[in-house]
C-alpha positions in Angstrom: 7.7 1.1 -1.2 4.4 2.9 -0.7 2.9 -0.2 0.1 4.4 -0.9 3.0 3.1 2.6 4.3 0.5 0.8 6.2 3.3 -1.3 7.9 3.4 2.2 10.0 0.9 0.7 12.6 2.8 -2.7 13.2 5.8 -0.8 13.2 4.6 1.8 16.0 2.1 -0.4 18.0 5.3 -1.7 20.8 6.5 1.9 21.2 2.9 3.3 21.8 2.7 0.4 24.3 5.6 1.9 25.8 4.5 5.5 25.4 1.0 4.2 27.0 3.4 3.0 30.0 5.2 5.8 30.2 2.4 8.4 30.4 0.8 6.4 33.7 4.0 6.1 35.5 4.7 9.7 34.7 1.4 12.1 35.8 2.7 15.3 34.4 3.0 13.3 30.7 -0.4 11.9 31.2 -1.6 15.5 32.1 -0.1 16.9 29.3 -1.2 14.3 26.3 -4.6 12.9 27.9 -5.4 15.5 30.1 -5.4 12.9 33.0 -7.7 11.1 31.1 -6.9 6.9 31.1 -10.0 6.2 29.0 -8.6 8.1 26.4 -5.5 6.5 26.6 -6.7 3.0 26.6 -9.1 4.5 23.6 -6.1 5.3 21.4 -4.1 2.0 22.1 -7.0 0.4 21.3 -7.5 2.4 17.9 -3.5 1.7 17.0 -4.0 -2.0 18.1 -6.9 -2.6 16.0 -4.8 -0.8 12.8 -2.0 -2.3 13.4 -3.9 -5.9 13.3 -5.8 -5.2 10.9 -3.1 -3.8 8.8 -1.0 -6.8 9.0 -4.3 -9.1 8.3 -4.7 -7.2 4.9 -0.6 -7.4 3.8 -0.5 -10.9 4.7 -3.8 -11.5 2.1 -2.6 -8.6 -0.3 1.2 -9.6 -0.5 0.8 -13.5 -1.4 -2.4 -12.7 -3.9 -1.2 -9.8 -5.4 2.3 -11.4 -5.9 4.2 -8.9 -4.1 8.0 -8.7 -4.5 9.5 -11.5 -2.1 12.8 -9.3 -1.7 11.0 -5.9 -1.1 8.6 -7.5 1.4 11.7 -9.7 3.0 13.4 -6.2 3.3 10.6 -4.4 4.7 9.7 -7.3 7.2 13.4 -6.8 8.4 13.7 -3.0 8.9 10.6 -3.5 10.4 11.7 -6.7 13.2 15.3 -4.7 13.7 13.3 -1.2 14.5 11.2 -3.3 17.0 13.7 -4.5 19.2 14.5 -1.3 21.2 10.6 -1.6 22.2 10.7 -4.8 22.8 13.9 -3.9 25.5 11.8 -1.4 26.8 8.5 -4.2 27.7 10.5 -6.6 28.8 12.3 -3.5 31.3 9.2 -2.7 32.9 7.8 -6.4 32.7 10.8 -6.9 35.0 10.0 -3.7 36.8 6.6 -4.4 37.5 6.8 -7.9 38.2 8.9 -6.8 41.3 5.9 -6.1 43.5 2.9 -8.0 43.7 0.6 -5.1 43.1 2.2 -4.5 39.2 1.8 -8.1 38.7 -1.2 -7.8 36.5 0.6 -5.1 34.8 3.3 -7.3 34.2 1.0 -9.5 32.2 -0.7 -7.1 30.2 3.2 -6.2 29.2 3.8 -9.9 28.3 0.4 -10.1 26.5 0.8 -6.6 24.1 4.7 -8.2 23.2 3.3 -11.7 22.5 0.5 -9.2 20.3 3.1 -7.8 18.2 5.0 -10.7 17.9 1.8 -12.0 16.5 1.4 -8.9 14.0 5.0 -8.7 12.8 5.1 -13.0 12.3 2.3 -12.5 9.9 4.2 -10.3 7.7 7.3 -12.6 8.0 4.9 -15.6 7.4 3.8 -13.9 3.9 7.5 -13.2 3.4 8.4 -16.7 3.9 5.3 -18.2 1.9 6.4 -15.2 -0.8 10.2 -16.7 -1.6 8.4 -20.3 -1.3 6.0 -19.5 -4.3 9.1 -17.8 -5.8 11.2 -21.1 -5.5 14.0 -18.7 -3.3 13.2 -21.2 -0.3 12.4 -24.7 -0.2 9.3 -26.4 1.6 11.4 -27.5 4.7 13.1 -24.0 4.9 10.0 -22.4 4.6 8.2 -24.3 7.2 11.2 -23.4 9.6 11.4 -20.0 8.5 7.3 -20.0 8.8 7.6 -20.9 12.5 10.5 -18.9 13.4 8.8 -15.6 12.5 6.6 -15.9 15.8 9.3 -16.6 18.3 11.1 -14.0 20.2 14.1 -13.0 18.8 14.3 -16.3 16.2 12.1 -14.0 14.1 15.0 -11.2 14.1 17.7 -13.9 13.2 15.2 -15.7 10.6 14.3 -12.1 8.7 17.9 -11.1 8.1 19.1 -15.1 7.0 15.9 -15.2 4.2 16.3 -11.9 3.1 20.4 -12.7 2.2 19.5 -15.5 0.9 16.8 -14.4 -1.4 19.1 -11.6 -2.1 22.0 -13.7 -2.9 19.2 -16.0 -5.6 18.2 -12.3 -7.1 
């Protein structure tokens, strides 16, 4: 399971969009942590964003060339998708929150755009997943297409994880 250390990034990147979030709307947080400072926080997203991406770049390549385990990468894609969904509550909270006065809107956006971001990053690992218990002969072609483009839709890619990884379970 080492492996999936790196995982770490995608896994955190939605709650330090929330975090980011919270420390603007909250002046005494942003005080405390970046010492009022937004560059810095913009900085650090940045840094976890580019990690996080590149991260789950690299175990896309590495899993499907190096062979990886389809089960241990389906289980780790799925703790993964289920530990992202109280973020994702939280983005689409103050997407809604912001979106209520015209001022926000663009903030609204940027919300929209870092969700459709890790939807991104997390659909890659599923997609190496998927391609994973293709090569294995766990999934067929037409499942694995589905599977494929389930992994980058909003909660499909929740409900997709936990059906391949029974199912490649069930075949172990």
């Amino acid at each position: 399971m080492k492996r999936y250390l790196p995982l770490l990034f995608v896994l955190l990147f939605p709650y330090y969009v929330v975090f980011a979030v919270e420390c603007i709307l909250k002046d005494r947080l942003m005080e405390t942590v970046f010492h009022n400072d937004v560059f810095v926080l913009f900085l650090t997203l940045l840094v976890v964003f580019v990690a996080a991406l590149l991260t789950s770049v690299a175990v896309f390549i590495i899993s499907i060339v190096k062979k990886w385990n389809a089960k241990d990468l389906l289980r780790a894609n799925m703790i993964m998708k289920l530990v992202h969904i109280p973020a994702y509550i939280a983005i689409l909270y103050f997407t809604f929150a912001f979106m209520l006065t015209i001022f926000n809107f663009a903030i609204s956006m940027i919300m929209i755009i870092m969700a459709c971001i890790t939807i991104f990053m997390s659909g890659l690992i599923g997609l190496a997943c998927v391609i994973r218990s293709a090569i294995e002969k766990k999934l067929s072609a037409k499942e694995a297409i589905i599977h494929g483009i389930l992994q980058f839709i909003f909660c499909a890619d929740i409900i997709s994880s936990i059906v391949i990884y029974k199912k490649v379970k069930k075949s172990a």
